[in-house]
C-alpha positions in Angstrom: 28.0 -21.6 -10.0 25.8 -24.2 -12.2 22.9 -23.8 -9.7 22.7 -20.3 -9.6 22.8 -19.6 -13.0 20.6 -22.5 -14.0 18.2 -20.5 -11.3 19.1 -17.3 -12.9 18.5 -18.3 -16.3 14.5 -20.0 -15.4 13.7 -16.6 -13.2 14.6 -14.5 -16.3 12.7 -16.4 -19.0 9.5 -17.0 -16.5 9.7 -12.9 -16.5 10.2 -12.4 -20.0 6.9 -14.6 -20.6 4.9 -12.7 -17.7 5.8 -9.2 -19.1 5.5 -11.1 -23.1 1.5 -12.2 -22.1 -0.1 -8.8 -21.1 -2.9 -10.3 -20.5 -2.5 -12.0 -17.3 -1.1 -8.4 -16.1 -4.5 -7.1 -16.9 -6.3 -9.6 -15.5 -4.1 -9.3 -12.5 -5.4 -6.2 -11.7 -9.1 -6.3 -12.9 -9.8 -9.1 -10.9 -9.5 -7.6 -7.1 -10.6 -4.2 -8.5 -13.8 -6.1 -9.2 -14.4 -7.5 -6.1 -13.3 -4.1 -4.2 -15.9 -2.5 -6.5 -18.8 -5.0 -6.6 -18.3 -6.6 -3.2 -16.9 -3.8 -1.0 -18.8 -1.3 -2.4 -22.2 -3.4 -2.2 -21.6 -4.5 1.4 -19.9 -2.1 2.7 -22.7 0.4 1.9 -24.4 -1.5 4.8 -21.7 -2.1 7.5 -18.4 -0.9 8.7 -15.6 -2.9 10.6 -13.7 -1.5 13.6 -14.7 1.8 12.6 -13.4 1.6 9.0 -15.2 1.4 6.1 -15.7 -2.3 4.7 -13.7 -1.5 1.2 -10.9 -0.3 3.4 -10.9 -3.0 5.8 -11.1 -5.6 2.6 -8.5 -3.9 0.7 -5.3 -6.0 2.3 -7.2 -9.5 2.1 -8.0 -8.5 -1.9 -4.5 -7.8 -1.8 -3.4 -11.3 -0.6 -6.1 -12.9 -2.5 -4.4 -11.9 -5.4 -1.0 -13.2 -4.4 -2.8 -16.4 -3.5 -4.6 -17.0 -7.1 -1.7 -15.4 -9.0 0.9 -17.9 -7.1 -1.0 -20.8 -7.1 -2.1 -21.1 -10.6 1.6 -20.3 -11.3 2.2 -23.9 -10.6 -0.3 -24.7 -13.7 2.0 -23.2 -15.7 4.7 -25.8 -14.9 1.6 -28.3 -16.4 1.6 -26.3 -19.9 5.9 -26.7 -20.3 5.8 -30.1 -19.3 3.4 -30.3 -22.4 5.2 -28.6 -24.2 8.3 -30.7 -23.8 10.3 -27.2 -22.8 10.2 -28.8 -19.3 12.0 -31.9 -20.3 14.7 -30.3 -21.6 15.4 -28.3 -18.7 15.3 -31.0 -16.5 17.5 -33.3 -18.8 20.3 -30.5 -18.8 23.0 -30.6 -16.3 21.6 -28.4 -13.3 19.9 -29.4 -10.3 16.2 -29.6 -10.3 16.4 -27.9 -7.0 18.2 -24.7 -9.2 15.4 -25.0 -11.6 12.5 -24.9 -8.7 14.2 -22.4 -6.9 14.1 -20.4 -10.7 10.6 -21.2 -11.4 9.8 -19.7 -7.9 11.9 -16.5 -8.1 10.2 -16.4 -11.5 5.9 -16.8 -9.8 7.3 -14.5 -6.9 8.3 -11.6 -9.1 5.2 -12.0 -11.1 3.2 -11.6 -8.4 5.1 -8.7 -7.1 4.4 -6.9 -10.0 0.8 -7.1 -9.8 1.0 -6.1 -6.1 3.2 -2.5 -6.9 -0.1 -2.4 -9.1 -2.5 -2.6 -6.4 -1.0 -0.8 -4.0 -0.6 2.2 -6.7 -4.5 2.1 -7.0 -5.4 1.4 -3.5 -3.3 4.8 -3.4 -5.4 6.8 -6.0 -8.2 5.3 -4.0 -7.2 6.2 -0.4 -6.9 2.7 0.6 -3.1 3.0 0.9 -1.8 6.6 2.9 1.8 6.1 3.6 5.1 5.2 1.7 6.1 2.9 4.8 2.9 1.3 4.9 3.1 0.3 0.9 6.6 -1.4 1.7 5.6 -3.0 4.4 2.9 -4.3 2.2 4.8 -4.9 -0.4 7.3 -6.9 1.7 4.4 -9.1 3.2 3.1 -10.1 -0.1 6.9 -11.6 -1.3 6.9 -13.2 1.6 3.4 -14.5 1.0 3.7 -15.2 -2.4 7.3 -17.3 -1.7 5.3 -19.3 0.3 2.3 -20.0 -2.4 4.5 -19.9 -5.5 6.3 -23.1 -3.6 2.7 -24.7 -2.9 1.3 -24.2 -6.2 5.0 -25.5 -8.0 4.0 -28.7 -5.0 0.9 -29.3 -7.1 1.8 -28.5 -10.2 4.7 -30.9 -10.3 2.5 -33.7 -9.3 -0.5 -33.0 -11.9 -0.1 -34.2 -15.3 -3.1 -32.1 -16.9 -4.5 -28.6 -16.3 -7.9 -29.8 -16.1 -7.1 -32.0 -12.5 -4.8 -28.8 -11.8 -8.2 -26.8 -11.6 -9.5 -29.5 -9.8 -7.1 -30.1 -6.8 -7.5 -25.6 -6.9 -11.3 -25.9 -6.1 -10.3 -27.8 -2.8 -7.0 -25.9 -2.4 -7.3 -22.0 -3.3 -10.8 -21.3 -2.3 -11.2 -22.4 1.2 -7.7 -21.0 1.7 -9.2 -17.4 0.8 -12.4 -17.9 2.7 -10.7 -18.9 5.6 -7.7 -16.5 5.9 -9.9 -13.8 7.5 -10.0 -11.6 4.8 -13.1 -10.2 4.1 -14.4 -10.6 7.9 -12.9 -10.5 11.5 -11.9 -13.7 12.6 -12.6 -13.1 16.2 -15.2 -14.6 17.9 -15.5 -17.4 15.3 -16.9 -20.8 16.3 -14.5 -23.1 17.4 -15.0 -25.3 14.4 -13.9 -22.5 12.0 -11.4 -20.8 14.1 -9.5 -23.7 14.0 -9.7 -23.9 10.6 -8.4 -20.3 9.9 -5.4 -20.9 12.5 -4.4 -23.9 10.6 -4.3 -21.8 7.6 -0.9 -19.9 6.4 -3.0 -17.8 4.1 -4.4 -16.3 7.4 -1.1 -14.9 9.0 -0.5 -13.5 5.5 -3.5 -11.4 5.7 -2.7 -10.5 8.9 0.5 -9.0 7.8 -0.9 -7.4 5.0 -3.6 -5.4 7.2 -1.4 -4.2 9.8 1.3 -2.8 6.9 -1.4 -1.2 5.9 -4.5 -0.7 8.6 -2.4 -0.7 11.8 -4.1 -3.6 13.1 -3.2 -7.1 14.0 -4.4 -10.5 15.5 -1.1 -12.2 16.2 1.3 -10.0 16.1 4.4 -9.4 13.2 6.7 -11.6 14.8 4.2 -14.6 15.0 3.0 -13.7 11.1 6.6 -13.8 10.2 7.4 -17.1 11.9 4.5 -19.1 10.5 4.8 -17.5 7.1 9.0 -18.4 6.8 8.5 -21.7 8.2 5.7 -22.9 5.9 7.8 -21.4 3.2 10.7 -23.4 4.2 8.3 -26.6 4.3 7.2 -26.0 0.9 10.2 -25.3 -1.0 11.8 -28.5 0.5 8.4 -30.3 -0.5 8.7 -28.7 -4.0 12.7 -29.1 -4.1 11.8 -33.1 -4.0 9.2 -32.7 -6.2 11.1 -31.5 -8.9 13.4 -34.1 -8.1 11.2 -36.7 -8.5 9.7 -35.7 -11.5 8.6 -38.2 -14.6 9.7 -36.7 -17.7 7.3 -38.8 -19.6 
């Protein structure tokens, strides 16, 4: 009973701050608006994918690029308590570490599903989104996504001691996991070299549950999407459990 309301109690206070700082909200959403907008919109006056017009086809890999940048720099945020000592105390009290990763994660995830109820309400105004089933499906992708990023970015985050190496370890992290999941191009017929890369990649079967929620269209199938996505998850959180676990207070 400890551990789940030592969980309980870290979820509730990492929503209270989300909802309390409405500015990470906003940017949020203003972010992958922008690159729909400016990128979409600039290429995809030029080409079309599979029939579809680019902004379309983009519109689930925006999606999952924000639940990969809002999950991953949650684990920066685990930087800022340990500076601010509110992390020390939590881990001195009598809970598991594991209840308060498992909080901290519960706490990134529903974040992040916020700002994708967000998205998908816009990509609705915008006609990116055209079915109630569809936007769940999404919806469900992303959490599943995001449980899997939260618990990589709470990995880093537990092992940095400042924000500015945080940013660091990001540039080789975050950014070749977006350019590499496939979304915002096909990833067939890729050169070896890269297509390995993109398999290799958990962001990529992500993506590729997020399109065929809301395209129709897939390159591995939901069942294979769903495997790799729970079993890096799984990976991750028992990475991040330890982490916690091992964690200098000083």
């Amino acid at each position: 009973m400890g551990f789940l309301k030592g969980a309980y109690a870290i979820w509730y206070r990492e929503l209270l701050v989300f909802f309390r700082e409405k500015e990470r909200v906003i940017s949020a959403i203003i972010t992958p608006l922008l690159w729909i907008v400016a990128f979409g919109g600039g290429l995809g006056a030029s080409i079309s994918v599979n029939g579809m017009n680019y902004q379309e086809y983009i519109f689930p890999g925006i999606v999952s690029m924000s639940v990969l940048f809002g999950s991953i720099f949650f684990g920066l945020y685990v930087i800022w308590d340990k500076k601010l000592d509110f992390l020390k105390e939590v881990l001195v009290a009598p809970v598991p570490r594991s209840a308060v990763f498992l909080g901290k994660m519960l706490g990134g995830m529903s974040d992040v599903i916020v700002q994708i109820c967000a998205l998908l309400i816009i990509g609705a105004l915008l006609g990116f989104v055209s079915s109630l089933t569809g936007a769940l499906l999404a919806l469900f992708a992303g959490a599943l996504l995001s449980m899997c990023m939260v618990s990589l970015g709470l990995i880093i985050g537990a092992k940095m001691s400042s924000p500015e190496g945080f940013n660091l370890v990001m540039s080789f992290v975050m950014w070749p996991m977006f350019l590499t999941s496939g979304a915002l191009f096909p990833i067939e017929n890729l050169p070896n070299y890269l297509e390995v890369v993109v398999k290799i990649n958990p962001m990529t079967y992500g993506v590729d549950l997020m399109r065929l929620a809301l395209l129709g269209t897939t390159n591995f199938g939901a069942g294979f999407d769903l495997a790799v996505l729970l079993g890096a998850s799984i990976v991750f959180m028992a990475l991040g459990s330890k982490g916690f676990e091992q964690m200098q207070l000083s």
